[in-house]
C-alpha positions as CSV (number, residue, x, y, z in Angstrom):
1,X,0.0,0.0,0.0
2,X,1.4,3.7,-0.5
3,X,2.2,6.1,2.1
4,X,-1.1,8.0,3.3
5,X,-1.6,11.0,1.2
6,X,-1.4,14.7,3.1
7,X,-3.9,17.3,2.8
8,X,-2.8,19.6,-0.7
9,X,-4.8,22.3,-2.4
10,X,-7.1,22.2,-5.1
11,X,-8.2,24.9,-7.8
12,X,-11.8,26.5,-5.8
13,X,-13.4,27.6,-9.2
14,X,-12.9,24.1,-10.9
15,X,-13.8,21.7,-7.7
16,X,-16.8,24.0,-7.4
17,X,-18.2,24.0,-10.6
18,X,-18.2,20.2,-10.6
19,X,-19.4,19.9,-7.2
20,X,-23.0,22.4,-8.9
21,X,-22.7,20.0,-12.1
22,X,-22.7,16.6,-10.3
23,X,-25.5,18.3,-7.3
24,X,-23.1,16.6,-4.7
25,X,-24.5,17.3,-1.3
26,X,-22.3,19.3,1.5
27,X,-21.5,19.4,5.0
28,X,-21.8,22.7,6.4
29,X,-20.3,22.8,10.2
30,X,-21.4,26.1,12.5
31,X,-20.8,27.3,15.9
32,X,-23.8,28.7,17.2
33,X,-24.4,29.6,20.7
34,X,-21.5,27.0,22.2
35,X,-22.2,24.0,20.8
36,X,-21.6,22.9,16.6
37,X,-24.2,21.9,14.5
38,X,-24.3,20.5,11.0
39,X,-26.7,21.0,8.0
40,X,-26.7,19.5,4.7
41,X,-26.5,22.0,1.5
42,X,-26.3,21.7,-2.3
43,X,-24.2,24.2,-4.3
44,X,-26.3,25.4,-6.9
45,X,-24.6,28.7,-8.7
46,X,-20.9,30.0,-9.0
47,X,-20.7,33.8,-9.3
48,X,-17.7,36.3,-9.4
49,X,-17.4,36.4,-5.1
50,X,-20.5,34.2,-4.5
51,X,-21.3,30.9,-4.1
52,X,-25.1,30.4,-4.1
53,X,-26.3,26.9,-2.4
54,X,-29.5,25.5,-0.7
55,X,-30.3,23.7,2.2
56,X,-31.4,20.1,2.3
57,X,-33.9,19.0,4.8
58,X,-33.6,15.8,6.5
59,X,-34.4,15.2,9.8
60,X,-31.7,15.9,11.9
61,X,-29.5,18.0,10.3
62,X,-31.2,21.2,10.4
63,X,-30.1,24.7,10.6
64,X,-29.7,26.3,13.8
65,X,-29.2,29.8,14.2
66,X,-27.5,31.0,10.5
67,X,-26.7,34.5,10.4
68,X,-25.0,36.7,7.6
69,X,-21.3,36.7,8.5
70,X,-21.7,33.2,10.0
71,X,-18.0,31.2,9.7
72,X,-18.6,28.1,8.4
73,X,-16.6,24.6,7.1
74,X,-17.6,22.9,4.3
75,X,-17.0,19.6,3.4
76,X,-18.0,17.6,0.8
77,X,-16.9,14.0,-0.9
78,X,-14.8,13.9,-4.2
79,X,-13.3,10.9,-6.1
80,X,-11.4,9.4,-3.4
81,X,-11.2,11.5,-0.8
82,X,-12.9,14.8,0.9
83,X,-12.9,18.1,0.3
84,X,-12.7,20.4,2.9
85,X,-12.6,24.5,3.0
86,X,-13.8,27.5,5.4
87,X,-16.2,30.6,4.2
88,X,-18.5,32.4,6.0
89,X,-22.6,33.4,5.0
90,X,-22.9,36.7,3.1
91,X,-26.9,36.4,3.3
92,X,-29.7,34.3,3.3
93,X,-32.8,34.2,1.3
94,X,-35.9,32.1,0.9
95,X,-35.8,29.8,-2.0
96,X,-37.8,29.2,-4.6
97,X,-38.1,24.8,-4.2
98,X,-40.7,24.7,-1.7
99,X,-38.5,21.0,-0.5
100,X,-35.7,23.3,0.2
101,X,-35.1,25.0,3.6
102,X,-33.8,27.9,2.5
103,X,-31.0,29.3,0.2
104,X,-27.5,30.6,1.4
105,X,-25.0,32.9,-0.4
106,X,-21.4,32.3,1.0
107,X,-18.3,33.9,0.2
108,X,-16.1,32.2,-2.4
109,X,-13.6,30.5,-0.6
110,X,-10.0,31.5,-1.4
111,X,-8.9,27.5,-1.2
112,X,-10.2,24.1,-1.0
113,X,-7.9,21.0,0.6
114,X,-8.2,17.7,-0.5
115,X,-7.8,14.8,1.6
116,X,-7.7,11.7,1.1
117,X,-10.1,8.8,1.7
118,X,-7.4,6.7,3.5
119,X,-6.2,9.2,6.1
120,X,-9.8,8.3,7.4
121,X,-9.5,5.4,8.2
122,X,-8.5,4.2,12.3
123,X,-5.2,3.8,12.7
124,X,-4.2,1.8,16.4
125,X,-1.9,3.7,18.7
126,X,1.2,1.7,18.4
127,X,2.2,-0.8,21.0
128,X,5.4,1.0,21.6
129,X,3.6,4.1,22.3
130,X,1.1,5.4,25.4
131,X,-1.2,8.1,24.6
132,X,-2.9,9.8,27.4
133,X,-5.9,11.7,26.7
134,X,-6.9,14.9,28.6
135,X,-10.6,16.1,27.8
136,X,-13.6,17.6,29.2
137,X,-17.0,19.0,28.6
138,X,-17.4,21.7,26.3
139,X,-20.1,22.6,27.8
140,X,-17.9,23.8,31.1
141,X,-17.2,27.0,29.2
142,X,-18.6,30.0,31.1
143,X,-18.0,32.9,28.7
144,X,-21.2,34.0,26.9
145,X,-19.4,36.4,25.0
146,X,-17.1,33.5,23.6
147,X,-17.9,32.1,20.3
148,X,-15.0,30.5,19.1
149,X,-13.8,27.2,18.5
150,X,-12.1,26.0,21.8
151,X,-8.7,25.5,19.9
152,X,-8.7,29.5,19.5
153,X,-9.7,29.9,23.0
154,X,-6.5,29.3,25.0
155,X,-7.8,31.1,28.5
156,X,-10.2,29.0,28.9
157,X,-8.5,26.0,28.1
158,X,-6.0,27.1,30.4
159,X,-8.5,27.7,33.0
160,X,-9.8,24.2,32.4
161,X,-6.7,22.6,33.2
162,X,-5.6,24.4,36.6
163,X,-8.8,23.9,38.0
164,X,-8.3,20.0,37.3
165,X,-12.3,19.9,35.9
166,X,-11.1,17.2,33.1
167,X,-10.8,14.0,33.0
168,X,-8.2,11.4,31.8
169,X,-8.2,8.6,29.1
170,X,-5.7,6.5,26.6
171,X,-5.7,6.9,23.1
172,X,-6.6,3.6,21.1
173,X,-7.2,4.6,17.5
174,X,-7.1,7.4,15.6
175,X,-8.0,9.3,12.1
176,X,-8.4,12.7,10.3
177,X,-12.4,11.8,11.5
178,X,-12.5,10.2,14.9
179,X,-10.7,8.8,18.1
180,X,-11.5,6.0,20.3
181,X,-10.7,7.1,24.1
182,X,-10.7,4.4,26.8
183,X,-11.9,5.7,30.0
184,X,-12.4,4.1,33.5
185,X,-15.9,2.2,33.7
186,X,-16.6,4.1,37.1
187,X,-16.9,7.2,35.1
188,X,-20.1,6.2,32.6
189,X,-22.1,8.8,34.5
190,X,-20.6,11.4,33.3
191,X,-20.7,11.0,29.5
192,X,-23.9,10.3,27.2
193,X,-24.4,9.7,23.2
194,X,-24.2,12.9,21.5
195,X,-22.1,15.2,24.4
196,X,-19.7,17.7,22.8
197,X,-15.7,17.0,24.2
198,X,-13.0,19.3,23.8
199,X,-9.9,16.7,24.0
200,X,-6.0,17.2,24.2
201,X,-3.2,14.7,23.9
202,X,0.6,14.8,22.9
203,X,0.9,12.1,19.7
204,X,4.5,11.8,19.9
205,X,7.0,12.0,22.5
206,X,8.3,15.6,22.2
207,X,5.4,16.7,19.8
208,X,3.1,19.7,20.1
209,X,0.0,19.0,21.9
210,X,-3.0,18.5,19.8
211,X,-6.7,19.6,21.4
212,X,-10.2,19.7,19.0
213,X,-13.7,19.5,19.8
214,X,-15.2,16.0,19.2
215,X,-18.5,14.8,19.5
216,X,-19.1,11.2,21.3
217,X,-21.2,9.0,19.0
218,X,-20.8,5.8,20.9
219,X,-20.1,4.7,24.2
220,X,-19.0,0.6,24.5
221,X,-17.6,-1.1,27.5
222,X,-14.7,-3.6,26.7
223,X,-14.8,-7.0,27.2
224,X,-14.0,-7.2,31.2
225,X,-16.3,-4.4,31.8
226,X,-13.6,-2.3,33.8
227,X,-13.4,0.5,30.8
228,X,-15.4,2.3,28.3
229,X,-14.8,2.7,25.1
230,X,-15.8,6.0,23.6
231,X,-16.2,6.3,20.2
232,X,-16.0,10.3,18.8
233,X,-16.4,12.4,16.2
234,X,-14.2,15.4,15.0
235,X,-16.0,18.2,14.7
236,X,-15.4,22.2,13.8
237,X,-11.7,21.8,11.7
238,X,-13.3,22.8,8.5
239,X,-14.5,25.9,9.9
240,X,-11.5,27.9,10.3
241,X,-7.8,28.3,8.5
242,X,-6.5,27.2,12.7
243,X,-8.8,24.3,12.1
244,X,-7.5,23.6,8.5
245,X,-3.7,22.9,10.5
246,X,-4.7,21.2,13.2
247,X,-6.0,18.6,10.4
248,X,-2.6,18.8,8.5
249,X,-1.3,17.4,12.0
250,X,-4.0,15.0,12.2
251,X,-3.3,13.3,8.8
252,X,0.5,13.5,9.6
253,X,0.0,11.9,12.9
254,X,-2.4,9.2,11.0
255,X,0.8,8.3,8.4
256,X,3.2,8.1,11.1
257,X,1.4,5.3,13.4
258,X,0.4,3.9,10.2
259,X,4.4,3.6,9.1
260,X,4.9,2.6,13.3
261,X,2.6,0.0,13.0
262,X,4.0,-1.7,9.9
263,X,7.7,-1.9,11.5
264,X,8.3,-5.5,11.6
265,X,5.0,-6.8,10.3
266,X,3.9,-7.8,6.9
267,X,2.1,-4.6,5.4
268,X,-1.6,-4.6,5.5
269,X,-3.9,-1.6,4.8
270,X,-5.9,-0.1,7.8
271,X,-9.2,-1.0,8.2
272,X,-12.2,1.4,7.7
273,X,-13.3,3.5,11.3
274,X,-16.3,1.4,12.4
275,X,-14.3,-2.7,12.1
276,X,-11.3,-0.5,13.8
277,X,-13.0,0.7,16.7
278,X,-15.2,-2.7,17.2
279,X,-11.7,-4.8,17.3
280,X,-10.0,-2.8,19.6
281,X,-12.6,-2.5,21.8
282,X,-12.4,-6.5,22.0
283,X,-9.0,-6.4,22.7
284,X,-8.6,-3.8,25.3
């Protein structure tokens, strides 16, 4: 298998237009009042500085509290990977297909990533390696007047931390999407399907710490029942050039335990998130 593939730029105009030619739906990701949400929009029109789009209903992902000059991440599949870029709402209007909630105009963004498929796919922590986990509740934060995501927010963070209101885990898998945590059992009270995490963890020895929101989207115990396995989301990195980095890192870090964990071993590919997060659950 070759190397995992690092994040590079694409042309905005070109990705665009096919994205409005091929109506390939989009995952827009907003902070809005502390907490992310995620609707589901079409692009449907390319202009000089506009990119017109509508939004898709579906259940659960519904707009929550759009606004003109609303940052925003975008992502959206392509080929073999995911395409991934920040904007922000220049207005909104009511749309003219009655199935459509709505249409938004954003800004044209000024660059697109790519990524590819592979770098979202778990990769184990290698054996040789122990990743603890520092993470707590986003919803701790007390500053009403703070909107942003909590990797721009480094007081708070920092208050976090001194006032010891986190918890601890061990890394067991990771990707550009996801993480799987393993926490004590005796600490299941505290977490529930669907809670918003802000986590923090050192990838390497001597490495700059990493810390993103996540979202948990499954909590498992392991086979002895004396941990929990929590299965979690990334959530927010599209929305923000910061974000856009902290990905680059992510994808790195994926490559790197990927190369760790073929030292010695015949090669295989790693497996997609969902089989990777099942069999180390079993094994922990």
């Amino acid at each position: 298998m070759q190397n995992l593939n690092l994040p590079h730029a694409a042309e905005p105009r070109e990705i665009l237009t096919t994205a409005i030619k091929r109506k390939t739906p989009a995952i827009m990701t907003y902070l809005a009042e502390r907490r992310w949400h995620v609707a589901k929009v079409v692009f449907t029109e390319l202009g000089a500085n506009k990119l017109y789009a509508e939004l898709l209903l579906d259940g659960k992902l519904r707009p929550i509290n759009i606004r003109a000059e609303q940052p925003v991440g975008i992502s959206l599949k392509h080929n073999f990977g995911k395409l991934v870029f920040d904007t922000k709402v220049l207005s909104l209007e009511p749309s003219p297909n009655a199935a459509s909630g709505g249409a938004i105009i954003f800004a044209v963004p000024a660059k697109i990533e790519i990524i590819q498929r592979r770098s979202y796919y778990r990769v184990p922590v290698p054996p040789s390696l122990k990743v603890n986990v520092v993470f707590w509740h986003r919803d701790q934060m007390q500053d009403e007047n703070c909107h942003k995501p909590c990797a721009d927010c480094k007081t708070y963070c920092e208050t976090i931390l001194e006032d010891k209101r986190y918890w601890q885990a061990r890394l067991a898998d990771i990707s550009a999407g996801g993480a799987q945590i393993i926490v004590d059992a005796s600490q299941k009270a505290y977490f529930r399907k669907g809670q918003f995490l802000t986590i923090r963890f050192t990838p390497l020895p001597y490495a700059m710490p990493l810390m993103f929101n996540v979202q948990i989207r499954n909590i498992l115990p392991t086979v002895n029942n004396q941990a929990l396995c929590l299965g979690l989301q990334i959530v927010g990195l599209e929305a923000s050039s910061e974000g856009h980095e902290t990905l680059q890192r992510l994808c790195t870090v994926v490559e790197q335990y990927y190369k760790r964990n073929q030292t010695g071993s015949q090669e295989q590919s790693p497996q997609p998130t969902e089989n990777c997060a099942q069999r180390v659950c079993e094994e922990i």
